[in-house]
PDB file of N, H, CA, C and O in Angstrom:
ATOM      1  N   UNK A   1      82.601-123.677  73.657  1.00  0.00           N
ATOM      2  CA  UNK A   1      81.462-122.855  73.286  1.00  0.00           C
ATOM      3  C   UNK A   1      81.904-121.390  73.252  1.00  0.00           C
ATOM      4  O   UNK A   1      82.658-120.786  74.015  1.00  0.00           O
ATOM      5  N   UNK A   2      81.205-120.956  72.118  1.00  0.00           N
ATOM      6  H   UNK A   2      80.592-121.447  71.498  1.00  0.00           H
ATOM      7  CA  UNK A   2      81.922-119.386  72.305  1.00  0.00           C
ATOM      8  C   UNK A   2      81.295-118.371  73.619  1.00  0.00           C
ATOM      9  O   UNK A   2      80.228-118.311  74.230  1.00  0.00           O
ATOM     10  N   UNK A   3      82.412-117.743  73.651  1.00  0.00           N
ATOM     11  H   UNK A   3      83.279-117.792  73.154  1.00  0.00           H
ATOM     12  CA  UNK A   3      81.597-116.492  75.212  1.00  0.00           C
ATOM     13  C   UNK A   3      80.240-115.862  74.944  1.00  0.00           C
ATOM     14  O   UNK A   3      79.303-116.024  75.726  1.00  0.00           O
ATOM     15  N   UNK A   4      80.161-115.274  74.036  1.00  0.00           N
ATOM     16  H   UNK A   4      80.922-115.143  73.401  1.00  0.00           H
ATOM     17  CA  UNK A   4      78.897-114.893  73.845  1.00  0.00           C
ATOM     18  C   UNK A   4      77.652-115.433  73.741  1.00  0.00           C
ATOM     19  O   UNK A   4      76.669-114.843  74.188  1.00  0.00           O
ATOM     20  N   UNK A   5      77.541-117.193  72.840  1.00  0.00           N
ATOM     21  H   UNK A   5      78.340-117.673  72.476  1.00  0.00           H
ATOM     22  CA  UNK A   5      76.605-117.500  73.064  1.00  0.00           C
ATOM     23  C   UNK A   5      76.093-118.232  74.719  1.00  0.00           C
ATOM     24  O   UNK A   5      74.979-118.646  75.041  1.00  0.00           O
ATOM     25  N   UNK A   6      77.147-118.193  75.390  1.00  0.00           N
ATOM     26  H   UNK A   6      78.052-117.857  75.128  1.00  0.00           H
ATOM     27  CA  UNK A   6      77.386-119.266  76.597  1.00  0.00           C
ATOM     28  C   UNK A   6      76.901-117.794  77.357  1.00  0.00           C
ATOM     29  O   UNK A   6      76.187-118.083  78.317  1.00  0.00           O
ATOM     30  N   UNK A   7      77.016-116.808  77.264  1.00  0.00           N
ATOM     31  H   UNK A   7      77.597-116.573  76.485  1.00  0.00           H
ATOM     32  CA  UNK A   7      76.589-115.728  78.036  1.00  0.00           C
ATOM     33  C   UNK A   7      75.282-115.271  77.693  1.00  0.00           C
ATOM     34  O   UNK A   7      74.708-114.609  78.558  1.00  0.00           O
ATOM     35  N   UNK A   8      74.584-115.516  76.433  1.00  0.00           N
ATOM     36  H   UNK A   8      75.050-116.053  75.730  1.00  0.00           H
ATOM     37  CA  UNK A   8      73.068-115.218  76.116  1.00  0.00           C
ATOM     38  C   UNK A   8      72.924-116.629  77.141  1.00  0.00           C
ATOM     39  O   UNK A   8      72.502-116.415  78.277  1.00  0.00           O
ATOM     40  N   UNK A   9      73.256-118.020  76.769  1.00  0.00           N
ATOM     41  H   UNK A   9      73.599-118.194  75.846  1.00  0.00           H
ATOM     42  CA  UNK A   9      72.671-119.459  77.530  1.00  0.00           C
ATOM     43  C   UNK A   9      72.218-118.956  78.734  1.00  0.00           C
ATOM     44  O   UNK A   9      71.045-118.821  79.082  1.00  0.00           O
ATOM     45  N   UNK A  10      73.223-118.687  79.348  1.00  0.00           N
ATOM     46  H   UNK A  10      74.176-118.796  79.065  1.00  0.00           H
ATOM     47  CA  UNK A  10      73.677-118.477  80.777  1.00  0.00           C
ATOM     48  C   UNK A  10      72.719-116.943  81.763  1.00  0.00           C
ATOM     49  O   UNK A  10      72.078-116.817  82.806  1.00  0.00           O
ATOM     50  N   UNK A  11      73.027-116.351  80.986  1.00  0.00           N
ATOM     51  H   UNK A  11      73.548-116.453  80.138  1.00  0.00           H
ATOM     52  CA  UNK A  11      72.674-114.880  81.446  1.00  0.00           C
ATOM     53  C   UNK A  11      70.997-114.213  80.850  1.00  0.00           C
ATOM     54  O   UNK A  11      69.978-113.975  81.498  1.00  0.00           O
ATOM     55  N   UNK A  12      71.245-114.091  79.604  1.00  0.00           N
ATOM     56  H   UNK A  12      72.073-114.284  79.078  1.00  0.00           H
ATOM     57  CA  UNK A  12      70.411-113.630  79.025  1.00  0.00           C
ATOM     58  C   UNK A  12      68.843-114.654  78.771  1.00  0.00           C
ATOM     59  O   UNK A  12      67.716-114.348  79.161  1.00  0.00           O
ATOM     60  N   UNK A  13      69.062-115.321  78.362  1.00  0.00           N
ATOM     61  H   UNK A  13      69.977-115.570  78.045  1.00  0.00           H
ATOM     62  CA  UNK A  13      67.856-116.232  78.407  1.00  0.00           C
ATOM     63  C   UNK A  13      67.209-116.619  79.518  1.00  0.00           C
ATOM     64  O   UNK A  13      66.082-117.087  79.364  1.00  0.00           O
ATOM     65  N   UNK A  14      67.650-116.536  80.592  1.00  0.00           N
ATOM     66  H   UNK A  14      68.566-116.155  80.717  1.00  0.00           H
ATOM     67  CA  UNK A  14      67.132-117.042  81.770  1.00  0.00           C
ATOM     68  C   UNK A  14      66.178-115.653  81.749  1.00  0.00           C
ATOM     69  O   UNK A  14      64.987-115.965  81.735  1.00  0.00           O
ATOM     70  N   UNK A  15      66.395-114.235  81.743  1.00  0.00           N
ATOM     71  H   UNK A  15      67.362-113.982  81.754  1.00  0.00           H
ATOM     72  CA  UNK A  15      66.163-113.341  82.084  1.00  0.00           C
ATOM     73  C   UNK A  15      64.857-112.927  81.054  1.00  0.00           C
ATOM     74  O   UNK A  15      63.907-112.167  81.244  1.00  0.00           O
ATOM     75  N   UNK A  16      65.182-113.644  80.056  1.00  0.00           N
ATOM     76  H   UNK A  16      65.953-114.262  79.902  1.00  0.00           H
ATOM     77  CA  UNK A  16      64.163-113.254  79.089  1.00  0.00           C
ATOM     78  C   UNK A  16      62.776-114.418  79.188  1.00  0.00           C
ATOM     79  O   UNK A  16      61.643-114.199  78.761  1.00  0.00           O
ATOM     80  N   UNK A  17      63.158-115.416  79.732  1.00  0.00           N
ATOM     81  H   UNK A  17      64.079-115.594  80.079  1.00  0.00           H
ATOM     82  CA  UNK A  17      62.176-116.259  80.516  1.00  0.00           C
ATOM     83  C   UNK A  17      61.186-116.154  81.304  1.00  0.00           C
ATOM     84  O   UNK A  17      60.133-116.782  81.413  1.00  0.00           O
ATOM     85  N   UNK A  18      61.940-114.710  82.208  1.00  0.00           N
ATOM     86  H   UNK A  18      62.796-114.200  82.120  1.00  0.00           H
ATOM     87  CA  UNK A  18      61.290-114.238  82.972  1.00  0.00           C
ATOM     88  C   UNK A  18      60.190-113.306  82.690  1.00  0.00           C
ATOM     89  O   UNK A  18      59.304-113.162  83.532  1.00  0.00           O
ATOM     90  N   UNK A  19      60.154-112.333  81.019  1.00  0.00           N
ATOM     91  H   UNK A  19      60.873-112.450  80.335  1.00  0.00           H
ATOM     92  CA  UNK A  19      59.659-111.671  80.516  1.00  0.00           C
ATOM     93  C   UNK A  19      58.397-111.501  80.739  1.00  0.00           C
ATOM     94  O   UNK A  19      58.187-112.469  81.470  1.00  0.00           O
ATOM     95  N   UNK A  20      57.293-110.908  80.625  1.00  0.00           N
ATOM     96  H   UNK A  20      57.463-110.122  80.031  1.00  0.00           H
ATOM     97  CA  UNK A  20      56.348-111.219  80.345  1.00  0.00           C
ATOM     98  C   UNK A  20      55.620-110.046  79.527  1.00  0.00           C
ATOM     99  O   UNK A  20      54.420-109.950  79.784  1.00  0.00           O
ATOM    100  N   UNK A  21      56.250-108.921  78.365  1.00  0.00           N
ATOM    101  H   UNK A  21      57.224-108.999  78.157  1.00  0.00           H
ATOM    102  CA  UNK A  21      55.843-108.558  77.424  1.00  0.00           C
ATOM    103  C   UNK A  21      57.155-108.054  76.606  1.00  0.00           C
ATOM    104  O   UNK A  21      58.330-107.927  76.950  1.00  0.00           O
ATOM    105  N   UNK A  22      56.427-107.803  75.301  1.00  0.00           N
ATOM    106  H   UNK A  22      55.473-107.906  75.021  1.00  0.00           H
ATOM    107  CA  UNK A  22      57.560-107.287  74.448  1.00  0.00           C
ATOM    108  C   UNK A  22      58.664-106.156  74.948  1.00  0.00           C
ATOM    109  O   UNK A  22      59.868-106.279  74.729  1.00  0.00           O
ATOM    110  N   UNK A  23      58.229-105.330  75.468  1.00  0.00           N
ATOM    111  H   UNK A  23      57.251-105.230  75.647  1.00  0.00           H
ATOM    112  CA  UNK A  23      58.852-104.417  76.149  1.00  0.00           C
ATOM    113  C   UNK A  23      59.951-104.932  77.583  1.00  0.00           C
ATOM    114  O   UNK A  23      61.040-104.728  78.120  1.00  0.00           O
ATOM    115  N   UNK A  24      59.114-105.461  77.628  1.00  0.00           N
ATOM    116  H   UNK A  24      58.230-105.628  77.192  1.00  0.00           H
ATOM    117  CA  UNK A  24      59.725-106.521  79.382  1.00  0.00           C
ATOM    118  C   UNK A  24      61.414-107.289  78.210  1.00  0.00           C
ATOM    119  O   UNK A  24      62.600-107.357  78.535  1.00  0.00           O
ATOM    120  N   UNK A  25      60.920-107.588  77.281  1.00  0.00           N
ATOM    121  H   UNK A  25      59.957-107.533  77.018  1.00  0.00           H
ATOM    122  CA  UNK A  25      62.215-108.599  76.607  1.00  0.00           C
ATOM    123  C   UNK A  25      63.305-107.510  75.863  1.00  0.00           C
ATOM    124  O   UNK A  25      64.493-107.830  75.899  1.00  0.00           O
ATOM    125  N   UNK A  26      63.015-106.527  75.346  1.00  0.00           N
ATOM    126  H   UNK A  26      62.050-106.266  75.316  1.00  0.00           H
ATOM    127  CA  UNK A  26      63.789-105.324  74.848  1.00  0.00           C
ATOM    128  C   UNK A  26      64.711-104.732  76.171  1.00  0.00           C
ATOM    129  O   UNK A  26      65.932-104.600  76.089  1.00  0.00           O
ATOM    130  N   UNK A  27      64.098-104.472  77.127  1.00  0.00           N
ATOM    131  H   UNK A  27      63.106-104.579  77.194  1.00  0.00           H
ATOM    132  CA  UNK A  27      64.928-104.491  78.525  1.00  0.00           C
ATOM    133  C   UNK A  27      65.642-104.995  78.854  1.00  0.00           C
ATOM    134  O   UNK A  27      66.644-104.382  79.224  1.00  0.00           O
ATOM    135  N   UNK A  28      65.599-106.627  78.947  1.00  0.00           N
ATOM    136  H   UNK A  28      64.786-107.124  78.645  1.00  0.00           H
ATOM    137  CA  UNK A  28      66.587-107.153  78.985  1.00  0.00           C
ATOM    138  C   UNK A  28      67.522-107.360  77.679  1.00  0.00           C
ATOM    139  O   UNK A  28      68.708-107.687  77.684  1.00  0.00           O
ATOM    140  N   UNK A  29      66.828-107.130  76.735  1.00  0.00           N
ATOM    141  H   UNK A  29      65.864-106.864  76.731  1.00  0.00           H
ATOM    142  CA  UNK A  29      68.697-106.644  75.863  1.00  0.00           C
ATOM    143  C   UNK A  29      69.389-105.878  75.979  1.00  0.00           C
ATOM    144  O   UNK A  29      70.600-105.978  75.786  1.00  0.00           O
ATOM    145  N   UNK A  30      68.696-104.756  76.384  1.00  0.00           N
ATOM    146  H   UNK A  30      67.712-104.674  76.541  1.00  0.00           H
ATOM    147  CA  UNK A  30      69.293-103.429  76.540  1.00  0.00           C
ATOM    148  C   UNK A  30      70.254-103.614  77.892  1.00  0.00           C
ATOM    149  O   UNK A  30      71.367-103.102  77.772  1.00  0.00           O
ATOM    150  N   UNK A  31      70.088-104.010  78.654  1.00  0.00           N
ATOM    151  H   UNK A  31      69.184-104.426  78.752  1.00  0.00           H
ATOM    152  CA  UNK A  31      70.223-104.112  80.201  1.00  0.00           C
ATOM    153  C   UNK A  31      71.808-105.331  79.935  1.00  0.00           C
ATOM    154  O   UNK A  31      72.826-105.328  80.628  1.00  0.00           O
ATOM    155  N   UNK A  32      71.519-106.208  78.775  1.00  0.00           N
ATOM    156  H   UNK A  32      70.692-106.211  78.212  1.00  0.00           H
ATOM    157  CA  UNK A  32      72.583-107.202  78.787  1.00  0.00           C
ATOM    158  C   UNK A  32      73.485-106.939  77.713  1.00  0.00           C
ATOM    159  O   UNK A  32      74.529-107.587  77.647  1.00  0.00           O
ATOM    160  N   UNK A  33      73.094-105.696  76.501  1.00  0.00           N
ATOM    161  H   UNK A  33      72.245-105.169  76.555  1.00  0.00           H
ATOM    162  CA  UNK A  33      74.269-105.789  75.471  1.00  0.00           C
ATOM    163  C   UNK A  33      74.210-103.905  75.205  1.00  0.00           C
ATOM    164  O   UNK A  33      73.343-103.095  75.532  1.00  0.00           O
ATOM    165  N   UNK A  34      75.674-103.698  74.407  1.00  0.00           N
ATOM    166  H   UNK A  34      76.379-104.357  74.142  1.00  0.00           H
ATOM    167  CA  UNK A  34      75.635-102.517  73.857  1.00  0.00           C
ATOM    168  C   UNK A  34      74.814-102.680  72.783  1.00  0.00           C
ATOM    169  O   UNK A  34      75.102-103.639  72.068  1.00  0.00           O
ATOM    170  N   UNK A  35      73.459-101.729  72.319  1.00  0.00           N
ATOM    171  H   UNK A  35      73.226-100.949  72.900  1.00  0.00           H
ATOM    172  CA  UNK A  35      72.865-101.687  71.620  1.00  0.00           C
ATOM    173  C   UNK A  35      72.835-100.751  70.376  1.00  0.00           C
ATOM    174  O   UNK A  35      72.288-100.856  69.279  1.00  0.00           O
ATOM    175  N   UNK A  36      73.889 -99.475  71.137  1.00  0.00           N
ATOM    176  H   UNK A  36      74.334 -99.389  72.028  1.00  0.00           H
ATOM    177  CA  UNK A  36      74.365 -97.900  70.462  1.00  0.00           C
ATOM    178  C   UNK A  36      74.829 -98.322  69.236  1.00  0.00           C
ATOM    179  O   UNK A  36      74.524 -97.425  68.450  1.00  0.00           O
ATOM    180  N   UNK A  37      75.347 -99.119  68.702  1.00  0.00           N
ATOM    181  H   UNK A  37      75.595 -99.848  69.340  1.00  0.00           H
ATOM    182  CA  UNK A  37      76.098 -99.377  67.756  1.00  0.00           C
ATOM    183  C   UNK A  37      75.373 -98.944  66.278  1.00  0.00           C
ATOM    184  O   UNK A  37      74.164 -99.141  66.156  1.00  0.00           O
ATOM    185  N   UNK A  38      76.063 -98.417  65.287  1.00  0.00           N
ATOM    186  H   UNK A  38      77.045 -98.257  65.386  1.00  0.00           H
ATOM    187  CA  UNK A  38      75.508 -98.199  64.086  1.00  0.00           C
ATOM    188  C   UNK A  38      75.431 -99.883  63.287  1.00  0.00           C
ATOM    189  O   UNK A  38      76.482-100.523  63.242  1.00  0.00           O
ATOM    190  N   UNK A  39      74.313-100.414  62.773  1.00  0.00           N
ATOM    191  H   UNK A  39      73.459 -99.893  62.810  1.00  0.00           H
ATOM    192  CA  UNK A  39      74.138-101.122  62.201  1.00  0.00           C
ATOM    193  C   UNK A  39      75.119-101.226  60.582  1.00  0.00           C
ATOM    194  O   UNK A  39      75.693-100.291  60.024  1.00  0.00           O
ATOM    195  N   UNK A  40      75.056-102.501  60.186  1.00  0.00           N
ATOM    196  H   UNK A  40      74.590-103.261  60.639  1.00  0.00           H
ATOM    197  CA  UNK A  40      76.057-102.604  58.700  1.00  0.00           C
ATOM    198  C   UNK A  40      74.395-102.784  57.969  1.00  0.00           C
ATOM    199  O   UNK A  40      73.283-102.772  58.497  1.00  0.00           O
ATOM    200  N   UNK A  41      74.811-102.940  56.615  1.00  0.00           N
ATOM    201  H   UNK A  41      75.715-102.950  56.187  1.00  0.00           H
ATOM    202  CA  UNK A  41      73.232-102.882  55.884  1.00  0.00           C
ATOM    203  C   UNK A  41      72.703-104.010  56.096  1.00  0.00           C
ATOM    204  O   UNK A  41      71.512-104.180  56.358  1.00  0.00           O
ATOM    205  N   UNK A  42      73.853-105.184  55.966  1.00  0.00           N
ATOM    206  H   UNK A  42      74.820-105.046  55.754  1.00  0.00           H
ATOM    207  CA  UNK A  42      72.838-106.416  55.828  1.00  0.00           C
ATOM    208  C   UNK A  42      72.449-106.675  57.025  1.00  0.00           C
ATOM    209  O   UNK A  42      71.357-107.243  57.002  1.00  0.00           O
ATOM    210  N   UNK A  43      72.964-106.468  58.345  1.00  0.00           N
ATOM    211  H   UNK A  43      73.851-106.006  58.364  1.00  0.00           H
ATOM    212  CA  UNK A  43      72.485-106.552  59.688  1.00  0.00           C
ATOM    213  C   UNK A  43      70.832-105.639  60.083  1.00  0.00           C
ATOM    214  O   UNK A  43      69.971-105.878  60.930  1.00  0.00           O
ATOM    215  N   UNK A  44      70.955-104.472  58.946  1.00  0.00           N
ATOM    216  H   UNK A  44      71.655-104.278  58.258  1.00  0.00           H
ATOM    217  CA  UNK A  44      70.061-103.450  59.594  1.00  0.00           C
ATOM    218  C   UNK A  44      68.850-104.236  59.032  1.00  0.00           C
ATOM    219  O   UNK A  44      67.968-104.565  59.826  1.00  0.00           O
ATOM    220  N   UNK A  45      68.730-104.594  57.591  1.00  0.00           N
ATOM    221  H   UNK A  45      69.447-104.327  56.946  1.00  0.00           H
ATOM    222  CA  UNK A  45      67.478-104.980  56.310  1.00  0.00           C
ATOM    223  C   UNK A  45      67.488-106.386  57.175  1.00  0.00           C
ATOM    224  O   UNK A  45      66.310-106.728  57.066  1.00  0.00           O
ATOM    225  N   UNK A  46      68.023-107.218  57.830  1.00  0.00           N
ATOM    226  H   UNK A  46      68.979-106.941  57.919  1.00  0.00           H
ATOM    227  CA  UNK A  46      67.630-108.553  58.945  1.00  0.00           C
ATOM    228  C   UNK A  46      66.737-108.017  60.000  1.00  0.00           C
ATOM    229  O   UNK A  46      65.553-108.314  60.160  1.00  0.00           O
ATOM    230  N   UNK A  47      67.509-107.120  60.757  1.00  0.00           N
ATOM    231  H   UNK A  47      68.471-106.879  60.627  1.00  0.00           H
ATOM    232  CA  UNK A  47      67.208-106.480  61.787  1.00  0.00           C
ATOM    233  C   UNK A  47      65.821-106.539  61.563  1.00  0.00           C
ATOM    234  O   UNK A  47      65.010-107.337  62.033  1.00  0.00           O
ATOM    235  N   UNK A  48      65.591-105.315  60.555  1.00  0.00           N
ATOM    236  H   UNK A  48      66.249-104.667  60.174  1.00  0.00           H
ATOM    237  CA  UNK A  48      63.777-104.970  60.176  1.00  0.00           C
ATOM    238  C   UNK A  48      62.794-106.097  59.519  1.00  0.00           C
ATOM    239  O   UNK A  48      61.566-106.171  59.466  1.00  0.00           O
ATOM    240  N   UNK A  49      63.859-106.963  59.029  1.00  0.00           N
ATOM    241  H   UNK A  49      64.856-106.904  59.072  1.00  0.00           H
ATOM    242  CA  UNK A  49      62.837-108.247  58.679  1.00  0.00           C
ATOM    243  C   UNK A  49      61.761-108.695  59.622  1.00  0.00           C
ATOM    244  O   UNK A  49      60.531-108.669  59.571  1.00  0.00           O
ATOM    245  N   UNK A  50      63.048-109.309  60.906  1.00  0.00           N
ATOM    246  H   UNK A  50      64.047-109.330  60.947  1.00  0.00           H
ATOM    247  CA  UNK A  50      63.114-109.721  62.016  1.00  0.00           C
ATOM    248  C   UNK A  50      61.620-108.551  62.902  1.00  0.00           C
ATOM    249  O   UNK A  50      60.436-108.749  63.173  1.00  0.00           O
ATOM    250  N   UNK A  51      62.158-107.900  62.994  1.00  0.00           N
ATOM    251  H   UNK A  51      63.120-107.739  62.774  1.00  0.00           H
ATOM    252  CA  UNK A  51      60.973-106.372  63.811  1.00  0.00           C
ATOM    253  C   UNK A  51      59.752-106.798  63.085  1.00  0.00           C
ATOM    254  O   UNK A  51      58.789-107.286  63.675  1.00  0.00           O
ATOM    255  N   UNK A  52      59.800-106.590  61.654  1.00  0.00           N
ATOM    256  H   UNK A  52      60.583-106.193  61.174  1.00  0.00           H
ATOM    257  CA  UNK A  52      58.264-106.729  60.949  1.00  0.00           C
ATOM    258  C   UNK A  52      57.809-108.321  61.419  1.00  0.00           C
ATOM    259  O   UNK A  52      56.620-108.377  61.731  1.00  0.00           O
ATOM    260  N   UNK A  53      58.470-109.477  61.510  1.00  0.00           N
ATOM    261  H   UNK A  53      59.436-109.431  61.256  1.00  0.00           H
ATOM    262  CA  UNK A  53      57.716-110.523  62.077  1.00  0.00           C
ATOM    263  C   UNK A  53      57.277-110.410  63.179  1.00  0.00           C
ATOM    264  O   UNK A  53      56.116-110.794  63.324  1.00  0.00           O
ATOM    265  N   UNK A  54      57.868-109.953  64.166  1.00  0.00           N
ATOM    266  H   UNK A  54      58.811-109.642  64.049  1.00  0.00           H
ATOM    267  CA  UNK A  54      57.698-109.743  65.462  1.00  0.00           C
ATOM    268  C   UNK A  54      56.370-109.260  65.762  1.00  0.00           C
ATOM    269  O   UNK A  54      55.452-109.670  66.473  1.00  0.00           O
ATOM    270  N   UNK A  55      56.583-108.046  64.836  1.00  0.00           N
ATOM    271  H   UNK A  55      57.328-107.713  64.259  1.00  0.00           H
ATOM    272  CA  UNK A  55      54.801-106.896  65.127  1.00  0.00           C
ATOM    273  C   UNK A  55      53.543-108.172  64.519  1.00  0.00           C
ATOM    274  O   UNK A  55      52.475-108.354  65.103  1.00  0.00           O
ATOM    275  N   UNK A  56      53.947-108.897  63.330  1.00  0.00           N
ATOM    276  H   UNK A  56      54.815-108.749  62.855  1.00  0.00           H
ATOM    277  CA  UNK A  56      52.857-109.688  62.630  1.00  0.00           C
ATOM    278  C   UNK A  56      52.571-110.259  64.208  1.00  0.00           C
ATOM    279  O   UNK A  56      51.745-109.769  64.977  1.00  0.00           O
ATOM    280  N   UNK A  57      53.417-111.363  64.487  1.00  0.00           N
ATOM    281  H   UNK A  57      54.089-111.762  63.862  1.00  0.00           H
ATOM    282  CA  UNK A  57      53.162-112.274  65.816  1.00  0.00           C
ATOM    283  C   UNK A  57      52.385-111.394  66.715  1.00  0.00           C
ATOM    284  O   UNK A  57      51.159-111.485  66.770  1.00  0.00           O
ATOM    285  N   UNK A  58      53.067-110.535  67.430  1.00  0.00           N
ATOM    286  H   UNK A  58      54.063-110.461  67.384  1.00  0.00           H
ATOM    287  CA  UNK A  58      52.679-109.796  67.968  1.00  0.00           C
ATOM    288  C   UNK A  58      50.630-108.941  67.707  1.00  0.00           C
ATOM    289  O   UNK A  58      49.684-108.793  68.481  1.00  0.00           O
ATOM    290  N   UNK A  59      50.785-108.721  66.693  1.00  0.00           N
ATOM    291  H   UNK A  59      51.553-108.842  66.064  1.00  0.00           H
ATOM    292  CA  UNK A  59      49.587-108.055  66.182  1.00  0.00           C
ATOM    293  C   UNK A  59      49.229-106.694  67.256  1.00  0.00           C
ATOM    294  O   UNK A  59      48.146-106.208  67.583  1.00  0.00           O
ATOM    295  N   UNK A  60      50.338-106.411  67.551  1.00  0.00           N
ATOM    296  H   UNK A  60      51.218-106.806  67.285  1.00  0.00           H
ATOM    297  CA  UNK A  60      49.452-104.961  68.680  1.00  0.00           C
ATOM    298  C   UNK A  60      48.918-104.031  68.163  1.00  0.00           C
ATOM    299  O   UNK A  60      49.192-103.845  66.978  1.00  0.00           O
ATOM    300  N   UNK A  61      48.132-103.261  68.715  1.00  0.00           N
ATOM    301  H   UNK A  61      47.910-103.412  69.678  1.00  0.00           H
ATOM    302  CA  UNK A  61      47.364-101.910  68.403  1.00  0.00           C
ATOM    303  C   UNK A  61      48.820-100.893  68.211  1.00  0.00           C
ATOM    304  O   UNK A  61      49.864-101.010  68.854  1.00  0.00           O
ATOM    305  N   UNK A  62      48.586-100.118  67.376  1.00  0.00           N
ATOM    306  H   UNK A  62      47.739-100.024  66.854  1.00  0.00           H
ATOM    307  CA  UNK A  62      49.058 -99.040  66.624  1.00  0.00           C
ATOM    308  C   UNK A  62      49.183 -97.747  67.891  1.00  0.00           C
ATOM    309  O   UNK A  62      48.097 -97.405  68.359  1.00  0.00           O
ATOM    310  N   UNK A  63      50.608 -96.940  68.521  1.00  0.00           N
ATOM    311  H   UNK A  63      51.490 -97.218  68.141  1.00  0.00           H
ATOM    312  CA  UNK A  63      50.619 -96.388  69.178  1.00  0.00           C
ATOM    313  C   UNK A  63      49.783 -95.087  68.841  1.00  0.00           C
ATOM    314  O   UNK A  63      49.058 -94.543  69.674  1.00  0.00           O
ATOM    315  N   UNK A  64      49.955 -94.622  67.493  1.00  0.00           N
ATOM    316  H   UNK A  64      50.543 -95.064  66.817  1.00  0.00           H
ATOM    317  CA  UNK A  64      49.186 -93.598  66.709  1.00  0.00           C
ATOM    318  C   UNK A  64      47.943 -94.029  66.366  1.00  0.00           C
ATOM    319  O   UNK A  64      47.577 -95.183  66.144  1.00  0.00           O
ATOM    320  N   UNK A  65      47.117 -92.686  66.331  1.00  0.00           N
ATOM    321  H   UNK A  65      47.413 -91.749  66.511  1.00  0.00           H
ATOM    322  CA  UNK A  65      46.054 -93.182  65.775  1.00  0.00           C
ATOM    323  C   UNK A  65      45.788 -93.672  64.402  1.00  0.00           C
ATOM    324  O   UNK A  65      45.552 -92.579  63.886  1.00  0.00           O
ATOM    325  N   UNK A  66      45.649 -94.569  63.392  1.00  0.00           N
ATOM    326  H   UNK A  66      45.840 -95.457  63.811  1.00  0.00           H
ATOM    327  CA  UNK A  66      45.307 -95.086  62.189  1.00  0.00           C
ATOM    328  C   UNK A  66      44.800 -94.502  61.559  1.00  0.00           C
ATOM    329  O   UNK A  66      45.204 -94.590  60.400  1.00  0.00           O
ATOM    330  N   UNK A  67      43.881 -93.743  61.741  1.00  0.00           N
ATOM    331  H   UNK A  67      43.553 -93.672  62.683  1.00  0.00           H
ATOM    332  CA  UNK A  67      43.760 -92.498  60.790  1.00  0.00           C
ATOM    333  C   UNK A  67      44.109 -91.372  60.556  1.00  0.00           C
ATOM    334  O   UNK A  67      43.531 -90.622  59.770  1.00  0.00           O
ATOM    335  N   UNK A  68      45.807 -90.907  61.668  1.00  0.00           N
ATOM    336  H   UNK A  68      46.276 -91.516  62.307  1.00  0.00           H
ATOM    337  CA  UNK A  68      46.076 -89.975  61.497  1.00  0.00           C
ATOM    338  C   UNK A  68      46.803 -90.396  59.983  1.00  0.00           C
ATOM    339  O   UNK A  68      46.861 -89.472  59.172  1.00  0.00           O
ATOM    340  N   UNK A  69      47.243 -91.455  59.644  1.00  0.00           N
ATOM    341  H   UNK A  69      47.196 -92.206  60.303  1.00  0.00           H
ATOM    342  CA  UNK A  69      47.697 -91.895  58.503  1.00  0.00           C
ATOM    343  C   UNK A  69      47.349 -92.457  56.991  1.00  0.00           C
ATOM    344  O   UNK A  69      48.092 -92.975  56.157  1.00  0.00           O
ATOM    345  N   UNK A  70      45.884 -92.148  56.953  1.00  0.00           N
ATOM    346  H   UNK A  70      45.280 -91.727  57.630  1.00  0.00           H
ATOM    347  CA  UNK A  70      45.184 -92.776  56.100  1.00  0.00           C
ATOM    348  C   UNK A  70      44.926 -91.567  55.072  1.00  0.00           C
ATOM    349  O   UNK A  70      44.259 -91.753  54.055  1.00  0.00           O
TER     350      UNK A  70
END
């Protein structure tokens, strides 16, 4: 098995189990990988795919107000 995924198995997932909000699970990535890294394009346009499903699932309230943008 490769190291990395045997170290998300092992390490990381347990921890993200433990989660109990979106923020709570971003922590533990941060906490388990270098995150600094400059993205490549096709990683970044996944990346934001990935983010925009997340918020759909998610559905949270808007940190800004909604009509400062309208």
């Amino acid at each position: 098995m490769d190291y990395k995924l045997n170290y998300y198995k092992t390490q990381v997932e347990p921890a993200l189990k433990g989660a109990s909000t979106a923020e709570d699970m971003l922590k533990v990535l941060q906490d388990h990988y270098h995150l600094d890294e400059p993205l490549k394009m096709m990683t970044h346009l996944a990346f934001r795919q990935g983010l925009r499903s997340a918020i759909t699932l998610l559905n949270p309230e808007p940190a800004n107000r909604v009509s400062d943008f309208i």
